[in-house]
C-alpha positions in Angstrom: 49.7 146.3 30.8 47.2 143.8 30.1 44.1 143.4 31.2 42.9 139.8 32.5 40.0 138.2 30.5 36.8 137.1 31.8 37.0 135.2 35.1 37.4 131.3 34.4 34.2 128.9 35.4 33.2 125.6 35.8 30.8 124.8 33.5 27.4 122.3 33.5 27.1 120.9 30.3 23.7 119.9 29.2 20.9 120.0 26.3 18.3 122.0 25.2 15.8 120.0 26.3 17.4 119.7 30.1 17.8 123.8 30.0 13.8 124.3 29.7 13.2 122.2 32.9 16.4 124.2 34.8 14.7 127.4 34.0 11.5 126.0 35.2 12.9 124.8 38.4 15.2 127.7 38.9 18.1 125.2 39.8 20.5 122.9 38.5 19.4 120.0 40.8 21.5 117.4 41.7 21.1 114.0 39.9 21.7 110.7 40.2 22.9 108.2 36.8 21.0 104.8 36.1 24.0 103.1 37.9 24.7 105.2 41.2 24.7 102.9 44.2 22.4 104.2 46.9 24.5 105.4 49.8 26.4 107.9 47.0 24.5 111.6 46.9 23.6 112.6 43.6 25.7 115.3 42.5 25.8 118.6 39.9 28.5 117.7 38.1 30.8 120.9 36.4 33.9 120.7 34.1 37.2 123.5 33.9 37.4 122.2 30.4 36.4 125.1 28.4 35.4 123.3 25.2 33.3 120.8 26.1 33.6 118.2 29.1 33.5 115.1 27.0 31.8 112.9 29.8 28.7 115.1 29.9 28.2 113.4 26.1 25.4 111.4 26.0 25.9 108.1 24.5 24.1 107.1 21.3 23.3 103.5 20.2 24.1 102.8 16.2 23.5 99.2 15.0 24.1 97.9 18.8 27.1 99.8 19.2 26.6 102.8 22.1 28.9 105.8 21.2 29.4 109.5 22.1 27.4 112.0 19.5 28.9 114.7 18.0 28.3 118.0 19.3 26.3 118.7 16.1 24.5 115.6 16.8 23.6 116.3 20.3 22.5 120.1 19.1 20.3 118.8 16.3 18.8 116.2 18.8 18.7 117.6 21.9 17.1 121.2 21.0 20.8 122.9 21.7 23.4 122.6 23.3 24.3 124.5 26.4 26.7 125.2 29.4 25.7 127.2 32.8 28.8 128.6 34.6 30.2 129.2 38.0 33.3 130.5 39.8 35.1 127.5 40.9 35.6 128.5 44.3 31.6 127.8 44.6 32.1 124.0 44.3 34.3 121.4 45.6 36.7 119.0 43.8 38.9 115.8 44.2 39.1 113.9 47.3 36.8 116.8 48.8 34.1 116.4 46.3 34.3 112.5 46.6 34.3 112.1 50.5 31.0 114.8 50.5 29.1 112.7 47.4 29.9 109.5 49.8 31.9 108.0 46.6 33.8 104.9 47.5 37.4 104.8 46.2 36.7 102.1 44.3 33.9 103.8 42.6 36.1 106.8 42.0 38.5 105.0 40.3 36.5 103.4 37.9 34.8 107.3 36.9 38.5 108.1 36.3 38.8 105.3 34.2 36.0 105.9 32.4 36.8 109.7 32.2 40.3 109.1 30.6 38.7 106.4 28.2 36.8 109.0 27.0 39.4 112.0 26.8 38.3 113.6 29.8 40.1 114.3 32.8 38.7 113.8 35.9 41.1 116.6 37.6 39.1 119.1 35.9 35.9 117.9 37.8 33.7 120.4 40.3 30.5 119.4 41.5 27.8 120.0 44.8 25.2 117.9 46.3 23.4 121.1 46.8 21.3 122.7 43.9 22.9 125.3 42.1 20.6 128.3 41.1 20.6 129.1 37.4 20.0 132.9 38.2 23.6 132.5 39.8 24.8 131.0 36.2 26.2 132.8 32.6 24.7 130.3 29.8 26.0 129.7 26.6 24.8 127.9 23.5 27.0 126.0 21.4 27.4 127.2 18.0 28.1 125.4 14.9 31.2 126.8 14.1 32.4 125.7 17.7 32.3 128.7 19.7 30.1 129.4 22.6 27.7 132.6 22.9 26.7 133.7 25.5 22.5 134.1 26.0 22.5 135.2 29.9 24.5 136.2 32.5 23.9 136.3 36.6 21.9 139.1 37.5 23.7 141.4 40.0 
């Protein structure tokens, strides 16, 4: 018989330089983008996708032109690149997670919009309005070769 492999998680995708100040704060906190109308609440955002969520990439401008970074790119620039996990069952999703953030439909729409432009799909989306603690969270690091190590698990 087969055994099953480690549990699936959501995962928080985020750099180096975002890590240190997780750690420091002993939470993923909840965060709103340049663009979030005020009645929405900000939101940890996770991803099913177990490569790499490509909305979490942050967008680079080259001669005027703003594009997603490699993940090379973003490790060389952004002191690493890393992913805290959760069980799923921790966070909500869909029209659950979008009536709790206080997303408008409308709103919605256009993140799916922008999530398919961008190759990712929005039905692998999780999130909370509530802090997540990183204790609670396995973390990974991206390697070059594209795999993920891990570098710390919960503490039970």
């Amino acid at each position: 018989m087969k055994q099953d492999s480690a549990p699936l998680l959501a995962w928080h995708y985020t750099l180096g330089s975002h890590l240190l100040r997780i750690l420091e704060n002993g939470h993923i906190l909840p965060h709103d983008q340049t663009d979030t109308p005020a009645v929405e609440c900000p939101l940890v955002w996770f991803s099913l996708n177990q490569r790499y969520e490509p909305s979490a990439a942050k967008r680079l401008e080259v001669n005027g032109v703003a594009q997603p970074p490699t993940l090379e790119v973003m490790r060389q620039l952004g002191n690493g690149v890393y992913r805290l996990g959760v069980p799923p069952r921790s966070l909500l999703t869909g029209e659950t997670l979008r009536k709790h953030a206080r997303i408008s439909k409308d709103r919605w729409q256009t993140l799916a919009q922008q999530a398919q432009a961008c190759g990712a799909a929005i039905s692998e989306w999780y999130g909370t309005i509530d802090p997540v603690p990183s204790s609670d969270c396995v973390i990974e690091v991206w390697q070059p070769d594209g795999s993920w190590a891990r570098v710390a698990s919960p503490q039970r």
